[in-house]
C-alpha positions as CSV (number, residue, x, y, z in Angstrom):
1,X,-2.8,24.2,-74.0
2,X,-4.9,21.3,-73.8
3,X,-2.2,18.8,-73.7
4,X,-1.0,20.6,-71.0
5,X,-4.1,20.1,-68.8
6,X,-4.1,16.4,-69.4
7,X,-1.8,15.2,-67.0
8,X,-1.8,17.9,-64.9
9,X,-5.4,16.9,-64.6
10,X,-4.5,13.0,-64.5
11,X,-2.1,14.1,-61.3
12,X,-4.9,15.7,-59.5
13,X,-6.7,13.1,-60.0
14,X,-4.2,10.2,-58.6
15,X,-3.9,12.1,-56.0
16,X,-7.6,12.5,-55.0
17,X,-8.1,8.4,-55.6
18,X,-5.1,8.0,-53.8
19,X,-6.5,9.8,-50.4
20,X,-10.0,8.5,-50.3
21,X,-8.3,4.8,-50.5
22,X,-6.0,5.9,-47.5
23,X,-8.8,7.0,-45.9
24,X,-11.2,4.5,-46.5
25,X,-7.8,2.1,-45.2
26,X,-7.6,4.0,-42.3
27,X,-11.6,4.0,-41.7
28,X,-11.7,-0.2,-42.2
29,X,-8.5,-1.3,-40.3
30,X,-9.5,1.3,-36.8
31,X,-13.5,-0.1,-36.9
32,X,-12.5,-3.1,-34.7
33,X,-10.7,-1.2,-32.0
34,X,-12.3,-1.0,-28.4
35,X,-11.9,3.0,-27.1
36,X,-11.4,1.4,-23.7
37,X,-7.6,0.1,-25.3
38,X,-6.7,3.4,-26.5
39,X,-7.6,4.7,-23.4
40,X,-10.8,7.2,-22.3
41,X,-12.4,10.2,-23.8
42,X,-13.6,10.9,-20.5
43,X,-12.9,14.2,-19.7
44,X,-12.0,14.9,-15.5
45,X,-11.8,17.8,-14.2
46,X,-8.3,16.9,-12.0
47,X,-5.6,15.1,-12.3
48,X,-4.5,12.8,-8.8
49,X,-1.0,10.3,-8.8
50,X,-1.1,7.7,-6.2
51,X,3.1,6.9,-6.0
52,X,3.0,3.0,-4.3
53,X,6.2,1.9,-3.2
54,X,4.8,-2.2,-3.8
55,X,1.4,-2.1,-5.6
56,X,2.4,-6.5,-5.8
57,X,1.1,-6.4,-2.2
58,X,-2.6,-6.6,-2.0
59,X,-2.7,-4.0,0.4
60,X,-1.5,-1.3,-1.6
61,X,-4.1,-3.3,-4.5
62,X,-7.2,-3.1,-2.7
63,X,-5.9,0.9,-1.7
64,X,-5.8,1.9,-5.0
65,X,-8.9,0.0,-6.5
66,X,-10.8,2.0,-3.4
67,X,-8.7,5.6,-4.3
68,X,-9.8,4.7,-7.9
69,X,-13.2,4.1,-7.7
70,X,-13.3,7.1,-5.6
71,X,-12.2,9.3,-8.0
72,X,-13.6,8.6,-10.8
73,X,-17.0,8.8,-8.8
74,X,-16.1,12.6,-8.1
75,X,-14.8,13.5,-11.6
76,X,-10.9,12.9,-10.8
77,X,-9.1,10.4,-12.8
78,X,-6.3,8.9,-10.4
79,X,-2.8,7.6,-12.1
80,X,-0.8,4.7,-10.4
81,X,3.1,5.4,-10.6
82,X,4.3,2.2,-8.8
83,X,8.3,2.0,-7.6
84,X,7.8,-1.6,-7.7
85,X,7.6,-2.1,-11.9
86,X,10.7,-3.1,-14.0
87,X,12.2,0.4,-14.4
88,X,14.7,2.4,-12.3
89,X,12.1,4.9,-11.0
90,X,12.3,5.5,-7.4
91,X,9.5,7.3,-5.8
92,X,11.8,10.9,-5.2
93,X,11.6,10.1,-9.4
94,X,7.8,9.8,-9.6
95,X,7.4,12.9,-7.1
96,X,9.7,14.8,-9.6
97,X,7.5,13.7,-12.6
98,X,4.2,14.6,-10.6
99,X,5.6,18.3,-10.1
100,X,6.8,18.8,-13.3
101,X,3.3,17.5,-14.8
102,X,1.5,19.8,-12.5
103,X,-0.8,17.0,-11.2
104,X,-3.6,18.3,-8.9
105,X,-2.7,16.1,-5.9
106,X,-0.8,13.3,-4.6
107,X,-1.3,10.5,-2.6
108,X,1.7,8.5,-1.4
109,X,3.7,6.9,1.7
110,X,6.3,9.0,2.3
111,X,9.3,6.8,3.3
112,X,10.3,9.3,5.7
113,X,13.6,10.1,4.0
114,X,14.7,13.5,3.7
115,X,15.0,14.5,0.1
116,X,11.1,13.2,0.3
117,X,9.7,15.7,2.5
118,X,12.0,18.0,0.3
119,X,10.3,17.2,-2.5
120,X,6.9,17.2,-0.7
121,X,7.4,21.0,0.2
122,X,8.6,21.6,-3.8
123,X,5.1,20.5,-4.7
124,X,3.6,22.4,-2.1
125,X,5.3,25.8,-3.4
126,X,3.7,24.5,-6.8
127,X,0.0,24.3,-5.5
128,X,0.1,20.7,-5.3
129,X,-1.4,18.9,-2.2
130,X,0.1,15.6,-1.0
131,X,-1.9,13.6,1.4
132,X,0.4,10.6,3.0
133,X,-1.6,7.8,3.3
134,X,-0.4,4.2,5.6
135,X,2.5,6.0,7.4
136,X,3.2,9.6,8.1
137,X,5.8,12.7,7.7
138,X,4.6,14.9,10.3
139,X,7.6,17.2,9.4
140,X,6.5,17.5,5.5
141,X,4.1,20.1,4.4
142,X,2.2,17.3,3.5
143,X,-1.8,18.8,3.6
144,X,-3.4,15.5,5.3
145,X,-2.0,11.8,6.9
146,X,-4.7,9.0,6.2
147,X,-4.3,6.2,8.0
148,X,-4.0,4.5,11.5
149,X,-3.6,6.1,14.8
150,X,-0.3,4.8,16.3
151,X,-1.1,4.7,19.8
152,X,-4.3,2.8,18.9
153,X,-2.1,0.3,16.8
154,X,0.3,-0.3,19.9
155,X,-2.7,-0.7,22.2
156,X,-4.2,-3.5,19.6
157,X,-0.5,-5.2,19.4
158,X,-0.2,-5.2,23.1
159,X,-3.7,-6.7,24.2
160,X,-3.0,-9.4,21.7
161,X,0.5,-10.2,23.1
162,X,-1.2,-9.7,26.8
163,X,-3.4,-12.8,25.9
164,X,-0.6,-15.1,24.8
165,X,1.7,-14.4,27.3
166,X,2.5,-17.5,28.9
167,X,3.7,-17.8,32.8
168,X,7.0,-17.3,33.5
169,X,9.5,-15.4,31.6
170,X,8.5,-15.0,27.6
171,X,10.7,-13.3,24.9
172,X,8.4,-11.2,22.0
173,X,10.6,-10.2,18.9
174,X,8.8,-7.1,17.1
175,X,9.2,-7.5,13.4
176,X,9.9,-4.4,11.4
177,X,10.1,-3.0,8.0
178,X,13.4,-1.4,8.2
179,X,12.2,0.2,4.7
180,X,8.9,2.3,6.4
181,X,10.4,2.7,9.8
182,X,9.5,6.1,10.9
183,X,8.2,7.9,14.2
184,X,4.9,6.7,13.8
185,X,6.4,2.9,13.9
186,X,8.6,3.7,17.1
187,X,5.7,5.0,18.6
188,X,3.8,1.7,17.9
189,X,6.8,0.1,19.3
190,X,6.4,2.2,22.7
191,X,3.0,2.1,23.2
192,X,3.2,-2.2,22.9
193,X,6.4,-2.3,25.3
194,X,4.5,0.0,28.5
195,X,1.3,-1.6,27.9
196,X,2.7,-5.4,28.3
197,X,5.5,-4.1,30.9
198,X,2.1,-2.7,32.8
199,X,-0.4,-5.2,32.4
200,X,1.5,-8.3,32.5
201,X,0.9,-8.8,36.1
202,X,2.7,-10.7,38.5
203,X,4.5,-13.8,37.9
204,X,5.1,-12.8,34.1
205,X,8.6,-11.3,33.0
206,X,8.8,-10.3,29.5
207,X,11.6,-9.1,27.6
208,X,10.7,-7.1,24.4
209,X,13.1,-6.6,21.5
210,X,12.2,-4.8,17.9
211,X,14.0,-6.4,15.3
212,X,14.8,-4.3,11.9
213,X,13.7,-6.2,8.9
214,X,15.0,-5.9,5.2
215,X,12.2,-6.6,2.8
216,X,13.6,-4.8,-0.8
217,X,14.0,-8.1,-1.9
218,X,12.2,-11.2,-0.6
219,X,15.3,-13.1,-0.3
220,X,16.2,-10.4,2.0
221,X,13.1,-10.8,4.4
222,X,13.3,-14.8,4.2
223,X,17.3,-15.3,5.3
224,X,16.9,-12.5,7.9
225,X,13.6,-14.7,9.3
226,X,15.3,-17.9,8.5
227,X,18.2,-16.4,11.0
228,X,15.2,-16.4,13.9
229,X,14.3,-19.9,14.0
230,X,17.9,-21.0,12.7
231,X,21.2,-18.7,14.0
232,X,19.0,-17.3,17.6
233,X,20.1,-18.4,20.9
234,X,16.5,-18.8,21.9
235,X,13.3,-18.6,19.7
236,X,10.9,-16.3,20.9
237,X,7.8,-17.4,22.2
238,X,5.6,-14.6,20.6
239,X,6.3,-13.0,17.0
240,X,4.8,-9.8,16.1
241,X,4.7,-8.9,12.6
242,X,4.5,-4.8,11.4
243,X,4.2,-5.7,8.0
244,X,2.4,-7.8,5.6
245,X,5.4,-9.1,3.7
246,X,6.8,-9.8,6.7
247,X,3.7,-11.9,8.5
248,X,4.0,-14.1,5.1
249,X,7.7,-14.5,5.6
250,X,7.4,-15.8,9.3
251,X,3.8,-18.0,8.6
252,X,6.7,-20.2,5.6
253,X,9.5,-20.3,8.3
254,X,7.1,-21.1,11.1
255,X,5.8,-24.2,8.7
256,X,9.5,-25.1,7.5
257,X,11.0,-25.3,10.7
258,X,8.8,-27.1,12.6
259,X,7.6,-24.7,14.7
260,X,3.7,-24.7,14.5
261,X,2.4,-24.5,18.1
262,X,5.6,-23.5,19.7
263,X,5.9,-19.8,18.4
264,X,2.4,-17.4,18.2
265,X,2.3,-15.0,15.6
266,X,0.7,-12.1,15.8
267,X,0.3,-10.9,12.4
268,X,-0.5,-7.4,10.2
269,X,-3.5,-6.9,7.5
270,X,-5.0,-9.6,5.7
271,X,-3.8,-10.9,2.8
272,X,-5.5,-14.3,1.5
273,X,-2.2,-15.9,2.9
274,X,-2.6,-14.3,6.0
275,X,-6.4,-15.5,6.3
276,X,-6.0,-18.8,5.7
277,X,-3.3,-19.2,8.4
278,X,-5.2,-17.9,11.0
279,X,-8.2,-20.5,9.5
280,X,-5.4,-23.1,10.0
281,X,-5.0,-22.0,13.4
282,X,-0.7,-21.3,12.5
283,X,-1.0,-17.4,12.7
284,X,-2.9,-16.9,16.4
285,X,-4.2,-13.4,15.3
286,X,-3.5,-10.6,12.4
287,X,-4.4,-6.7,13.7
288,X,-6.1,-5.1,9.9
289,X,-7.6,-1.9,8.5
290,X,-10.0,-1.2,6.1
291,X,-8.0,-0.3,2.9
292,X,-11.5,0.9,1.1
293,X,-11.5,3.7,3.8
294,X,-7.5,4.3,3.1
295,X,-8.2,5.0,-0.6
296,X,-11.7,6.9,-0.2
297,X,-10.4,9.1,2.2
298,X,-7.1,9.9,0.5
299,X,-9.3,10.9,-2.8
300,X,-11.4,12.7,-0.2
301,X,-8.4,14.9,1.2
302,X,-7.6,16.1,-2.3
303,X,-11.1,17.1,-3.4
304,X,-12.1,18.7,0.2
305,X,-8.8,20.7,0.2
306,X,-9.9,22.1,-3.7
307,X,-13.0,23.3,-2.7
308,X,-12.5,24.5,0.3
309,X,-9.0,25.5,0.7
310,X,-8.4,23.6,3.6
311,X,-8.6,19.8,5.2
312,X,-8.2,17.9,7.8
313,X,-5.0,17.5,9.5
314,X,-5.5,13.6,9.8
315,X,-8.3,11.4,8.8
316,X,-8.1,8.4,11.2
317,X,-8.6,4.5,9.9
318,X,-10.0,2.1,12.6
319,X,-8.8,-1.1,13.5
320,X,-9.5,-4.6,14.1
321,X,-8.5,-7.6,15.4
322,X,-9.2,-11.1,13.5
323,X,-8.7,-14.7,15.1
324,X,-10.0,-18.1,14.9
325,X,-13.4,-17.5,16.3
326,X,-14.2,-14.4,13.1
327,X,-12.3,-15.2,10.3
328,X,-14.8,-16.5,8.5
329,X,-16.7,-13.0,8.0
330,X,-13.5,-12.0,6.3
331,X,-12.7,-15.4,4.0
332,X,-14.1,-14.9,0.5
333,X,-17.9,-16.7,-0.1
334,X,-16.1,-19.1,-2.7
335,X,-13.6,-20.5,0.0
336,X,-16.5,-20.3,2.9
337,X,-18.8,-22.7,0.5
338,X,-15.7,-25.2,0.0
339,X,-15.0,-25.1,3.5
């Protein structure tokens, strides 16, 4: 009996030793590792997606570094699902993944595309808000829009052109991105063409022409520029940029072909590109938001419609204007000291 016991014993044994050196393995080779790269114990209490469609722009940056901070302030934790990484998700995929996840809200631009605003009224069914943020689906079930009021935009566009017009006859070529276009954009469109067809005054004709813009890829958006100062009968004499992409697009072909001081540019947001044109004096003005209010707001929607139930319809973003004379209170210190 006792010679039984012996190695059944010995086995028990080898098998203790054998755990406590796993463990004590385990306990030595995970004592180095930083929480923060396994990600946060935190606990929140909801769960927001922000779905950008090019989170490489630094507007859609600076709007999620806002939404972010935002959320985590009020106990949210917000997840970035961006279209623009190296996989083959679209954002009708991200939406799909948001619903089936049962996310407590989502903030995105909508695209206006209609298997979008299907997909918006899907997650509505499922108790999920969606707050559109930049541009607008008035038609979605969407809870809230955050952004900027079109009218206001097209007034800002059209006092800008309004100075610039020269005497005489003057062609302006609109600039849009033919991926965003939606009514919000047309209405921007009308609002600039009957206030410069109003207030151009006498002695002035001006002919007004949107042009559609492909900027998927960038090769796209710099041939299709190229083609204005290159394949047009006439270059215009004023260029109005919707887009931020597109502004930097037009600043390069402005420099490459020569045509600094012949063609104004009236540009869109502020990237450090865009700034440092219109220090240079080859971009004669940019129309910009505040992006910090775009993400606070959007974070803002979500939580105020889960207390209360309800929101506001439309949380508007104001505008301004930046030229030669206050660029500077935008340029960052560092490049203000070299300056």
């Amino acid at each position: 009996m006792k010679k039984t016991w012996i190695p059944i014993s010995a086995g028990v044994l080898i098998c203790i030793l054998l755990m406590t050196g796993m463990w004590v393995y385990y306990r030595v080779s995970t004592r180095g590792i930083d929480l923060q790269e396994i990600g946060s114990q935190e606990n929140y209490d909801r769960h927001y997606v922000l779905i950008a469609d090019d989170i490489g722009t630094s507007l859609w940056n600076r709007v999620y570094e806002s939404a972010q901070q935002e959320a985590m302030s009020t106990g949210a934790y917000l997840e970035l699902l961006d279209t623009n990484v190296m996989t083959d998700y679209t954002a009708e995929d991200y939406l799909r993944i948001s619903i089936a996840s049962k996310v407590d809200g989502i903030i995105m631009r909508p695209g206006g595309s209609p298997r979008i605003r299907e997909l918006i009224s899907e997650a509505a069914r499922n108790g999920i808000p969606v707050v559109t943020a930049l541009e607008d689906d008035s038609e979605s079930e969407r809870i809230s829009f955050v952004g900027i009021n079109s009218y206001q935009m097209g007034t800002a566009y059209g006092e800008e052109i309004l100075k610039l017009l020269p005497e005489g006859r003057s062609d302006v070529l609109i600039l849009v991105n033919a991926n965003t276009r939606d009514t919000g954009t047309n209405l921007v469109l009308s609002q600039i063409s009957n206030l410069v067809r109003e207030q151009a005054g006498p002695g002035r004709t001006v002919e007004i022409e949107p042009c559609d813009i492909n900027i998927s890829e960038n090769f796209d958006s710099d041939e299709a520029i190229r083609d204005i100062f290159v394949n047009r009968r006439e270059i215009p004499d004023i260029l109005v940029c919707l887009d931020e992409v597109i502004t930097e697009c037009a600043y390069q072909a402005l420099v490459d072909y020569n045509q600094v001081g012949n063609v104004d540019v009236i540009g869109y947001y502020t990237s450090d590109t865009i700034l440092d044109a219109i220090k240079r004096g080859t971009i004669a003005t940019t129309v910009t938001f505040s992006t910090e209010e775009i993400g606070r707001y959007s974070v803002d929607a979500l939580n105020e419609y889960h207390s209360l139930g309800h929101v506001s319809n439309y949380f508007n973003v104001g505008l301004e204007v930046l030229n030669r004379e206050n660029v500077d209170d935008f340029l960052p210190q560092e490049e203000m000291q070299e300056n």
